[in-house]
C-alpha positions in Angstrom: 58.6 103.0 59.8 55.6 105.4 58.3 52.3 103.5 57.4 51.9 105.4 54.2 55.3 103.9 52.6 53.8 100.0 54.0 51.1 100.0 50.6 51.8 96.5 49.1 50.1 93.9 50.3 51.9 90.6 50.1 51.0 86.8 51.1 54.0 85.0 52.6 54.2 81.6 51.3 57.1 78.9 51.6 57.9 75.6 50.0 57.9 72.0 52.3 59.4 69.1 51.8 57.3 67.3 49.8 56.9 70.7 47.7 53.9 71.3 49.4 52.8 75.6 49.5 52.3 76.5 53.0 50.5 80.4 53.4 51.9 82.2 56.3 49.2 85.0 55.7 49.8 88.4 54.8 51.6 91.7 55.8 51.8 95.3 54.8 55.1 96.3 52.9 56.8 98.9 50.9 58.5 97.0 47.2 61.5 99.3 45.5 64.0 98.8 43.2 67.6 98.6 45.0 70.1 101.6 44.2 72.4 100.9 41.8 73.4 100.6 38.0 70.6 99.3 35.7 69.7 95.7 35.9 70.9 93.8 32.8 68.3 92.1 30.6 67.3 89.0 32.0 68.5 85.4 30.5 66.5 83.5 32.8 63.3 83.6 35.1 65.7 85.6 37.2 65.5 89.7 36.9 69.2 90.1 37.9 68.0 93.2 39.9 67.3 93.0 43.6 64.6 93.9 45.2 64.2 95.9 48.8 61.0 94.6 51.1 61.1 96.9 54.3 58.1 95.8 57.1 57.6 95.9 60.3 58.8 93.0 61.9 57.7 89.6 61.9 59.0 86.1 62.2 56.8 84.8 59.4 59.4 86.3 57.2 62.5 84.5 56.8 65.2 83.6 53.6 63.9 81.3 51.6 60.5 82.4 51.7 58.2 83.8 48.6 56.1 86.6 48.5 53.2 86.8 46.4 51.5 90.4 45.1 49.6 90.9 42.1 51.4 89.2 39.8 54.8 89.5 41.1 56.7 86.7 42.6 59.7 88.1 45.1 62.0 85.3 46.7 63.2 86.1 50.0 67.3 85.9 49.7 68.2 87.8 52.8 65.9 89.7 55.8 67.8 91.9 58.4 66.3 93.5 61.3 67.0 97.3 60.4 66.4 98.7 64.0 67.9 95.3 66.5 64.8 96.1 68.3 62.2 94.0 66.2 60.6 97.2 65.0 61.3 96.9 61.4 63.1 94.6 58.9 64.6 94.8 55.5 64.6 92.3 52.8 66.8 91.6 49.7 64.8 89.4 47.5 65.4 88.4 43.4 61.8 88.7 41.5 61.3 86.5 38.5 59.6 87.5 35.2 58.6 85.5 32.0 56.6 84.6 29.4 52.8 83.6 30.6 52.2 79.5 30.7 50.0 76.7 30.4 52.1 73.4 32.3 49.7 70.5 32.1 50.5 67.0 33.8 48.6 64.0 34.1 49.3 63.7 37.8 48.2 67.7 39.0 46.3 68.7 35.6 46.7 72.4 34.5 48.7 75.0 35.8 49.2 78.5 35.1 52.7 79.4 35.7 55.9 81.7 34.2 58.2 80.5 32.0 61.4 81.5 30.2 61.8 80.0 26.9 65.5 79.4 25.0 65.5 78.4 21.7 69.0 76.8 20.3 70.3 76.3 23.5 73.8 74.4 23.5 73.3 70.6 24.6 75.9 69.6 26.3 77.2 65.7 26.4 78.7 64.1 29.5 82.2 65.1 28.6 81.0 69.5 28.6 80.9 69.0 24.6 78.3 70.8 22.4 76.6 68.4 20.9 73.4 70.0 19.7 70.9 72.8 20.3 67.6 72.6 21.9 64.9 74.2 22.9 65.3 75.0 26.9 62.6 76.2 29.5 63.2 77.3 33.1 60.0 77.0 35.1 59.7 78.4 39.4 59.5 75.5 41.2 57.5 77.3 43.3 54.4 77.3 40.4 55.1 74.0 38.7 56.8 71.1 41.3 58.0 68.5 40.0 58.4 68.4 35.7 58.3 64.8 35.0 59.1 63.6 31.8 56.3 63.8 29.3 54.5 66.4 30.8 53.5 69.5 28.4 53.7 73.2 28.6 52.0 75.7 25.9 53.7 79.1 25.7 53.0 81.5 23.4 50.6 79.6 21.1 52.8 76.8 20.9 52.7 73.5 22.9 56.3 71.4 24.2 56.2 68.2 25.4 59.3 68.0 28.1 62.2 65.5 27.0 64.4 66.0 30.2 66.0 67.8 32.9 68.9 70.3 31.4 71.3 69.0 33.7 73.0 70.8 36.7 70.3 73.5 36.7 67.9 73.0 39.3 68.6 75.0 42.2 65.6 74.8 44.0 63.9 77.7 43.1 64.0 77.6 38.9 64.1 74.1 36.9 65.2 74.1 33.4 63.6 72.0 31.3 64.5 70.3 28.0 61.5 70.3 25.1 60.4 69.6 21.8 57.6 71.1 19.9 54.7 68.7 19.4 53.8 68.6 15.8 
């Protein structure tokens, strides 16, 4: 693996438990776009294009982990090791985009975070019915925890108090959020 291609430098980082960041320090890597058709635009925190991470290898980096450069966020879906003699490895990661933030909470105060903002999004019932449309948020767990209830995020000039969980969302890594303008 050449040393000039290894020019990002990214903080490893991975979630606990208890939600808790742990920093597994730092490494030199090289960041490109995976071959293929153009991504489609994103409906979510989520790109939809995937992300290569080649290194040289280290057992810091595993799936499930986040890497942090500049402003970029990668999560870590899959790492290979390219040569099977732990010289170099390869990983496949999504990166997240979004609309700059402001989450405050009572319990951790302010945050500066991503977020991707839905207006009229379909409310669905407990029987799959449309029932209304609502403002929806998706948030990276990774920036914001745990949303509770009440809790407020300004994006864009304009400040939402959070109603609820948008049900059936949460996959660990983005949280949607239900919200309503504050007056």
């Amino acid at each position: 693996m050449r040393a000039g291609r290894l020019r990002h430098k990214v903080q490893i980082v991975t979630l606990g438990h208890d939600l808790r960041k742990t920093c597994h320090g730092t490494i030199w890597c090289g960041i490109t776009a995976k071959d293929g058709a153009a991504p489609p635009m994103p409906a979510g925190l989520r790109t939809g294009a995937r992300v290569d991470v080649r290194a040289r290898y280290t057992d810091r980096l595993q799936q499930g982990a986040y890497l942090l450069t500049g402003d970029r966020i990668l999560h870590v879906t899959s790492v290979r090791d390219v040569t099977g003699k732990r010289a170099g490895l390869t990983a496949s990661c999504d990166e997240f985009v979004g609309q700059a933030a402001l989450y405050q909470s009572p319990m951790r105060g302010q945050i500066n975070c991503r977020a991707h903002l839905t207006h009229e999004a379909p409310f669905l019932n407990d029987f799959g019915q449309i029932t209304d449309y609502r403002t929806r948020a998706e948030v990276l767990v990774l920036e914001v925890g745990r949303p509770q209830v009440d809790d407020r995020i300004t994006i864009a000039g304009t400040t939402y108090i959070v109603t609820q969980y948008a049900g059936g969302t949460d996959d660990g890594v983005v949280r949607s959020l239900w919200l309503q303008a504050m007056e």
